[in-house]
C-alpha positions in Angstrom: 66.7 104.1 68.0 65.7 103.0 71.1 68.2 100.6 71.4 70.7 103.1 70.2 70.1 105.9 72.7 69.4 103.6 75.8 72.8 102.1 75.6 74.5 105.4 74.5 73.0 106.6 77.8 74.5 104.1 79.9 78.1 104.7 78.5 78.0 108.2 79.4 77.5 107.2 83.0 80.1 104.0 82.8 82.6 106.2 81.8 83.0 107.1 85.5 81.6 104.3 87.4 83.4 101.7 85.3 86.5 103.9 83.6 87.6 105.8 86.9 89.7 103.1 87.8 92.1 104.3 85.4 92.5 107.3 86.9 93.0 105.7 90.1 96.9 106.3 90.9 96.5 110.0 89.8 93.8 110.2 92.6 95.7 108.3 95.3 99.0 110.9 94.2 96.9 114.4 94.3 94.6 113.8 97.2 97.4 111.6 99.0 95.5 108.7 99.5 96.5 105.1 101.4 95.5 101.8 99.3 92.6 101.3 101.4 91.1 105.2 101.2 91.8 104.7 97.3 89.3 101.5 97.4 87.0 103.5 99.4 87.2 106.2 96.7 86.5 103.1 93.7 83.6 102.2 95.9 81.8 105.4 96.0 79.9 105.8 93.1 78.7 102.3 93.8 77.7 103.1 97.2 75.5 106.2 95.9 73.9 103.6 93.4 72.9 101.0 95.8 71.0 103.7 97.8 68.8 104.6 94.4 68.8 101.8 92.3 65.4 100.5 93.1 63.5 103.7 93.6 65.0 105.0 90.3 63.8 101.7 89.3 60.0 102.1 90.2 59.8 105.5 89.1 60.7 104.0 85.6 58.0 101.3 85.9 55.7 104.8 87.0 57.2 107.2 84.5 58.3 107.7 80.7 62.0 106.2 81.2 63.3 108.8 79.0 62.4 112.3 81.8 64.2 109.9 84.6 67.2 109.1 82.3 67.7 112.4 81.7 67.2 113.8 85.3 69.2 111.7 86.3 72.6 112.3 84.4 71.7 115.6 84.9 72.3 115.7 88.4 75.2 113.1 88.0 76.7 115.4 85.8 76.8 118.4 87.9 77.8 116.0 91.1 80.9 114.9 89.1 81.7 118.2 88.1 81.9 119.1 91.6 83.9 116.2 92.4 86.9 118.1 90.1 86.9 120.7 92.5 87.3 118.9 95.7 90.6 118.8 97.7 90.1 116.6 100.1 89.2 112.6 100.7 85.8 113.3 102.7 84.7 115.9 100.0 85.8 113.3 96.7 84.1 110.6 98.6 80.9 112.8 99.0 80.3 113.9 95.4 81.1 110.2 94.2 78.4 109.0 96.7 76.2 112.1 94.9 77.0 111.4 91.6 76.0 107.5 92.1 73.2 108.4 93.8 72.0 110.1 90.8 73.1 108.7 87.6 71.7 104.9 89.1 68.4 106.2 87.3 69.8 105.4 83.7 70.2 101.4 84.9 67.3 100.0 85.3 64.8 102.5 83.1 67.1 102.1 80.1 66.8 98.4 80.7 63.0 98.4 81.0 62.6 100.7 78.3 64.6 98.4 75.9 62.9 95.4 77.5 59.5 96.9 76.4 60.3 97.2 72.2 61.6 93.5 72.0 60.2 89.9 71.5 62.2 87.4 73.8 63.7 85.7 70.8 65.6 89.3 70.3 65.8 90.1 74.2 69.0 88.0 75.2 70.5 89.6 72.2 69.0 93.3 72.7 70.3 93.2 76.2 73.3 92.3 75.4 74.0 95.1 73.2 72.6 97.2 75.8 74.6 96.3 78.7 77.8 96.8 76.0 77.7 100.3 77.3 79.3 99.4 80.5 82.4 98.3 78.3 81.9 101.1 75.8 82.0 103.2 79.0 84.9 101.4 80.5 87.1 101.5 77.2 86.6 105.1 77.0 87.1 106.0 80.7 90.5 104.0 80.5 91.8 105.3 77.1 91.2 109.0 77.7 91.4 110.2 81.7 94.8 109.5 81.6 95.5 111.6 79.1 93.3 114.4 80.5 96.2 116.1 82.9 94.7 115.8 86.2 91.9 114.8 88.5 89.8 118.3 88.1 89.9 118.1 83.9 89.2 114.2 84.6 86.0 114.8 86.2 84.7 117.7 84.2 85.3 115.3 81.5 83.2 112.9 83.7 80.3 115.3 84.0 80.1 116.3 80.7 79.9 112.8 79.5 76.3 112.2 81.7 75.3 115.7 80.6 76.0 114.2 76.7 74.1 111.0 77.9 71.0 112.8 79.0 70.5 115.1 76.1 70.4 112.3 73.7 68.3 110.1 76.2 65.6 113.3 76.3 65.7 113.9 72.6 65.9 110.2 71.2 64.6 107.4 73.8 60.7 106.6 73.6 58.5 105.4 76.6 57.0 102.0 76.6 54.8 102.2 73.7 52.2 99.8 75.8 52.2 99.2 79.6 49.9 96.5 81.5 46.9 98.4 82.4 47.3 97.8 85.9 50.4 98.1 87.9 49.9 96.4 91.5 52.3 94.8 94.0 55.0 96.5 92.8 56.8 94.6 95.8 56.5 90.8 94.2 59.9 91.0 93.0 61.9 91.7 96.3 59.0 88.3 97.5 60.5 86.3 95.1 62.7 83.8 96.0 64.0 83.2 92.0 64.8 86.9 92.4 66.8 86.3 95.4 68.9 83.8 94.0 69.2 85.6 90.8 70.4 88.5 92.3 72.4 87.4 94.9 74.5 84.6 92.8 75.5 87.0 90.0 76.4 89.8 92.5 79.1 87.0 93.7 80.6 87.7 89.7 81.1 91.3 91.1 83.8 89.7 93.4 86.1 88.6 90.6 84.6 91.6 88.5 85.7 94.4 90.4 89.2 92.6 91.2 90.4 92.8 87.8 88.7 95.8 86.5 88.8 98.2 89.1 92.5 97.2 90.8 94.7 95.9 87.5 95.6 99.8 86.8 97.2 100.4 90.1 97.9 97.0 90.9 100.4 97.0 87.6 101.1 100.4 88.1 102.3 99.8 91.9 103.2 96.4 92.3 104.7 95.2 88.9 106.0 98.7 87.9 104.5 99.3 84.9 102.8 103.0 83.7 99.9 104.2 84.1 99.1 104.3 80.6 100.4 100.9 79.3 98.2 99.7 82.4 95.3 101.6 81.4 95.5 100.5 78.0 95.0 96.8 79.3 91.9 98.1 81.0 90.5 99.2 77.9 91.4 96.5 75.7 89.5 94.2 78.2 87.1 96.3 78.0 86.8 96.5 73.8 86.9 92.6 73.7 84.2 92.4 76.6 81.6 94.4 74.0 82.1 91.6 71.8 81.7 88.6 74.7 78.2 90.4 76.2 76.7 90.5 72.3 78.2 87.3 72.1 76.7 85.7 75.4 73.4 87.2 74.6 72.9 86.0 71.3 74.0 82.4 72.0 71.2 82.5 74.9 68.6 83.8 72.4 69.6 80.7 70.1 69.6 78.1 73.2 66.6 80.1 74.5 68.2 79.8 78.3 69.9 82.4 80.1 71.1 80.4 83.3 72.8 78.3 81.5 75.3 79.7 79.5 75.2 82.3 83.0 76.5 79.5 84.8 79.5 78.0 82.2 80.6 81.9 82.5 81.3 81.5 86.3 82.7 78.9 86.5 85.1 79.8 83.8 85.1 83.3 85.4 86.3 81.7 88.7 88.9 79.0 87.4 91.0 82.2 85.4 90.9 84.6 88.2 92.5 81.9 90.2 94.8 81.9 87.5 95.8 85.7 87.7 96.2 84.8 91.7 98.8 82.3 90.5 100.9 84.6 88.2 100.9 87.7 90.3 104.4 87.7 90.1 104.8 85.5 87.0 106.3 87.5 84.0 104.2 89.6 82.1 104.0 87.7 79.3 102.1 85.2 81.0 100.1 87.5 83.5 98.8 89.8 80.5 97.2 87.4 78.9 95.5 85.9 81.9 94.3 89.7 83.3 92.6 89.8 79.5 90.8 86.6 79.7 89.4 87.1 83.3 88.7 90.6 82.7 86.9 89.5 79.5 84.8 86.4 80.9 84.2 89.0 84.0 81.9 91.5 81.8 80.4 88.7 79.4 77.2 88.0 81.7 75.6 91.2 82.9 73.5 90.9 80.1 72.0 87.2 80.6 71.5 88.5 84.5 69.7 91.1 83.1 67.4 89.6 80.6 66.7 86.8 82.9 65.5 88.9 85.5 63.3 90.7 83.2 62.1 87.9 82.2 61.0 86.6 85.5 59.7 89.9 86.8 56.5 90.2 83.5 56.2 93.7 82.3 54.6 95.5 83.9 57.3 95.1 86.5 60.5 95.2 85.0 61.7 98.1 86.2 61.3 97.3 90.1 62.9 93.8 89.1 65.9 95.4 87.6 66.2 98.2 90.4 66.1 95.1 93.2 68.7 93.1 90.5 70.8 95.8 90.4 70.9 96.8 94.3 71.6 93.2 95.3 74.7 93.9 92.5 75.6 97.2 94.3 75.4 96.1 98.0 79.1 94.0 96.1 79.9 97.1 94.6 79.7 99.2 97.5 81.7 96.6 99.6 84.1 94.7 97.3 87.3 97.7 96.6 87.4 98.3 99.8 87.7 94.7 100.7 89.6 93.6 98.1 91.9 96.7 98.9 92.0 95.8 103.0 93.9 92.4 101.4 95.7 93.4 98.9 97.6 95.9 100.9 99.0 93.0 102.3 99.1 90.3 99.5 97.7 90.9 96.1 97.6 87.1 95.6 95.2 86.7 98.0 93.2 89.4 97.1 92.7 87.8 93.9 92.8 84.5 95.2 89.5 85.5 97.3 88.1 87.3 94.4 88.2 84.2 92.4 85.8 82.1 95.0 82.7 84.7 94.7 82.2 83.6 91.5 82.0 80.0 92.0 79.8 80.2 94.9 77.6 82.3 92.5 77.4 79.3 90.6 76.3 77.0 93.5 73.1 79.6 93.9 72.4 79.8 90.3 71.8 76.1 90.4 69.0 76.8 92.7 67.1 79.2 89.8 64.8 77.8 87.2 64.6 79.4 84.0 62.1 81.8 83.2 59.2 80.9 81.0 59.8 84.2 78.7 63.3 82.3 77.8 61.8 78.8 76.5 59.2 79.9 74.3 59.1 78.4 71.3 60.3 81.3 68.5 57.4 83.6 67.3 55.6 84.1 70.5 55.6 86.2 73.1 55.2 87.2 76.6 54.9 91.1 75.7 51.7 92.4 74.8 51.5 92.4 71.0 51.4 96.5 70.9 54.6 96.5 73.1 56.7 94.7 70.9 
């Protein structure tokens, strides 16, 4: 159950911060938008998230995760919403920012909370399901706001999604059903240099990430001329197929009882087929297709080893600052990369992609640098979760 609702939680907010790139030549055509204000528009629910994520984050490791869930979509909610009836760039930009700001809470409290109910032999495989709520999110985002006749109907869609999310976070998550009886230092994990490097080499994923998930819409839409909805439906089929890579990823790191190192084989796989896309920008479609699926694929596979591992690293009683600080070192690349990646492409998509492509690897070069966590290599049957928190 817990399981259940934490990751149905996290969909409801993915919808928008993961499916509104589907939506993103409609906004660029009603608010009249250049290529570069359009990135800035992808950008700002991740820019409202990097300003929260880690005090949602220690609120969670304060509160029962379930009342900061569901304030959170709540206000996220009503902030999209709002977004529908703006008509102008600074206004849209504004309630994205808002509606980031708010929603972050669901990240790292459903994480802990799931954290909390599972054995390490389970986690790698529990997260992974978890984090399939971002593709979940995704899928639906890209299969339906097309089909929604316009930005306003869009983003009431949008806020009634959160408003769904929290209700069922309220009625059916549970708090931590045994917490470390003394929380102190809540700071060790932004001191920790594993945390550092953690962070910081899987937020260089994002690059290659957000290239092909949040620009393939309009970038097939505009460049290679094909519709909005046969584009969109690529971005949800990568999006189905990435649900199965993230269970997938997890529960082969569960068997191998090691997160960094099936984390690392994914970025260097990650940044060998985005250079591939850069290649066949203007290939035929019959060859580009395929290589936007297997990028976009191998681009969502490893949120959930990231997530488990930092987890893992943090001990219990802090998970929730850990994954707040994970997750802001993730949005600071959120926040920046559309609008960067737009900047380029406005003048060459293949470099754009081309760049994209080298965040990963480098990600890989820091990941070398981070030892696994102990919680990982424990032999099966044991622990690092109190025995009444399992």
């Amino acid at each position: 159950m817990i399981l259940g609702a934490g990751t149905l939680a996290q969909a409801s907010f993915s919808t928008a911060s993961v499916g509104l790139p589907a939506l993103a030549p409609e906004i660029r055509s009603h608010y009249g938008l250049s290529l570069s204000e359009t990135g800035v528009v992808l950008a700002a629910i991740g820019i409202g998230m990097l300003c929260t994520l880690l005090a949602w984050g220690l609120l969670a490791d304060r509160f029962d995760e379930r009342w900061v869930i569901a304030a959170g979509l709540v206000g996220a909610g009503v902030a999209l919403g709002a977004a529908g009836e703006t008509g102008a760039f600074g206004s849209l930009v504004g309630a994205l920012i808002a509606a980031g700001a708010l929603g972050a809470s669901v990240n790292a409290a459903s994480g802990r909370a799931i954290m909390s109910w599972f054995p390490p032999g389970e986690l790698g495989l529990a997260l992974g399901i978890r984090q399939t709520a971002i593709p979940i999110g995704g899928a639906l985002g890209a299969a339906l706001l097309p089909m929604l006749g316009g930005t306003r109907s869009a983003f009431l869609f949008l806020g009634g999604s959160c408003i769904v999310g929290a209700i069922v976070a309220a009625a059916l998550m549970r708090g931590t059903p045994a917490r470390e009886p003394e929380l102190t230092d809540i700071s060790g994990p932004m001191r920790d240099p594993r945390m550092w490097l953690l962070g910081g080499g899987t937020a260089l994923y994002l690059t290659a990430q957000i290239g092909i998930t949040s620009f393939v819409v309009l970038f097939l839409h505009e460049h290679r001329h094909v519709s909005t909805h046969a584009a969109a439906g690529l971005l949800a089929g990568i999006n189905v197929l990435a649900i199965g890579a993230r269970i997938g990823a997890g529960r082969i790191s569960d068997r191998l009882r090691t997160r960094m190192r099936p984390l690392r084989a994914i970025g260097i796989s990650l940044a060998a087929t985005t250079a591939v896309v850069a290649t066949l920008t203007d290939a035929p479609l019959a060859a580009l297709i395929p290589a936007f699926a297997v990028a976009g694929v191998l681009s969502m596979a490893w949120n959930g080893l990231a997530f488990a591992a930092a987890a893992e690293a943090a001990g219990a009683a802090r998970t929730g600052a850990a994954l707040g600080f994970q997750q802001t070192l993730l949005g600071v690349v959120v926040a920046a990369a559309p609008p960067a990646f737009a900047a380029v492409a406005a003048s060459s998509w293949r470099l754009a992609f081309a760049l994209a492509a080298l965040g990963p690897l480098l990600g890989v070069l820091a990941l070398q640098l981070v030892p696994e966590a102990r919680t990982a290599g424990r032999r099966p049957g044991t622990s690092a979760i109190p025995p009444a928190a399992r």
